[in-house]
PAMARTOR-401827 format. One record per residue: x, y, z of N, C-alpha, C, O in turn; residue in three letters. Coordinates in steps of 0.001 Angstrom, whole numbers. Example, Ala and Ser with C-alpha at 12.3 -4.5 7.8 and 13.67 -1.06 7.14 Angstrom:
BEGIN
SITE;n.xx;n.yy;n.zz;ca.xx;ca.yy;ca.zz;c.xx;c.yy;c.zz;o.xx;o.yy;o.zz;r
SITE;13190;-5690;7800;12300;-4500;7800;13200;-3300;7800;14236;-3319;8465;ALA;
SITE;12850;-2250;7080;13670;-1060;7140;12900;30;7870;13409;1138;8039;SER;
! end
This chain:
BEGIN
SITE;n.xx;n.yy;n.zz;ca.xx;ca.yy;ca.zz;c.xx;c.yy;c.zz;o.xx;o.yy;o.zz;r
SITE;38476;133165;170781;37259;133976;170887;36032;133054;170846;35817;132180;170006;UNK;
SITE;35384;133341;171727;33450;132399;171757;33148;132827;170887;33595;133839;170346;UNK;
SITE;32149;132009;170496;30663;132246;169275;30431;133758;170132;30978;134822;169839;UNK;
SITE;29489;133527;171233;29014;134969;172051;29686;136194;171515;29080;137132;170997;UNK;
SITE;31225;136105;171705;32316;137179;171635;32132;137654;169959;31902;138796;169562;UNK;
SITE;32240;136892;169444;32137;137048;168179;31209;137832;167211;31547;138650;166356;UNK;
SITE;29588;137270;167633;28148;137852;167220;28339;139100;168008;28369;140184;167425;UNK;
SITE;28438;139034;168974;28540;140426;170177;29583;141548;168894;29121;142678;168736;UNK;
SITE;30610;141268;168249;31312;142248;167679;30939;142630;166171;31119;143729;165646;UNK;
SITE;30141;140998;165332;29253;141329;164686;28176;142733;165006;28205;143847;164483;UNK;
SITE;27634;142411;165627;26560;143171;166604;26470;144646;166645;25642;145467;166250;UNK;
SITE;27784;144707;167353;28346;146568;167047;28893;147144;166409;29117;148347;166545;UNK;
SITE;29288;146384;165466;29981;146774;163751;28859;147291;163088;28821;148268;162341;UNK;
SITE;27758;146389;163502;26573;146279;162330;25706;148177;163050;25654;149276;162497;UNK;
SITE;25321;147819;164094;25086;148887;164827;25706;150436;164473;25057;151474;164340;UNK;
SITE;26933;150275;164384;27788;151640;164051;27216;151917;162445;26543;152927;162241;UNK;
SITE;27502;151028;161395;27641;151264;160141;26071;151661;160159;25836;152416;159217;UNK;
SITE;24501;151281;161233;23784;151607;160710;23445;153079;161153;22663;153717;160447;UNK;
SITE;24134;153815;162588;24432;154556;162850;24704;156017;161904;24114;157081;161720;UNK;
SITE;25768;155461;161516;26905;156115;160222;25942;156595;159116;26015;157729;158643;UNK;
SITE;24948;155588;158691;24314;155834;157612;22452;156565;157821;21563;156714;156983;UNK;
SITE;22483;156772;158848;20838;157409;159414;21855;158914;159554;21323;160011;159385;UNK;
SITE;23323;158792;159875;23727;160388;160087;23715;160749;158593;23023;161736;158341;UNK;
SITE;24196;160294;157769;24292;160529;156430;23241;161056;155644;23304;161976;154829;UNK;
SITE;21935;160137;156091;20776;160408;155722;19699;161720;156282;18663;162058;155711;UNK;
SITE;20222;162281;157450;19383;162838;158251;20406;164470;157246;19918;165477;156734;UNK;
SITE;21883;164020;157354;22488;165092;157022;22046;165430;155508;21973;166643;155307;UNK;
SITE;21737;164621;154410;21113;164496;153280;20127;165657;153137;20263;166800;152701;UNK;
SITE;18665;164713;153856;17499;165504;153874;17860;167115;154543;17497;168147;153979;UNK;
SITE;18602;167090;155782;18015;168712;156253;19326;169594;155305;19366;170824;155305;UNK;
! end
């Protein structure tokens, strides 16, 4: 696997989990 390949999967891990947690939050508040 490249560096590229690698950060790139960093990248959308990080993306999802921040995803995951604005649903959490939105579901929270309303």
């Amino acid at each position: 696997m490249t560096t590229a390949q690698f950060l790139q999967d960093c990248w959308y891990e990080l993306q999802a989990r921040l995803l995951s947690l604005n649903a959490d939050s939105l579901i929270k508040v309303s």
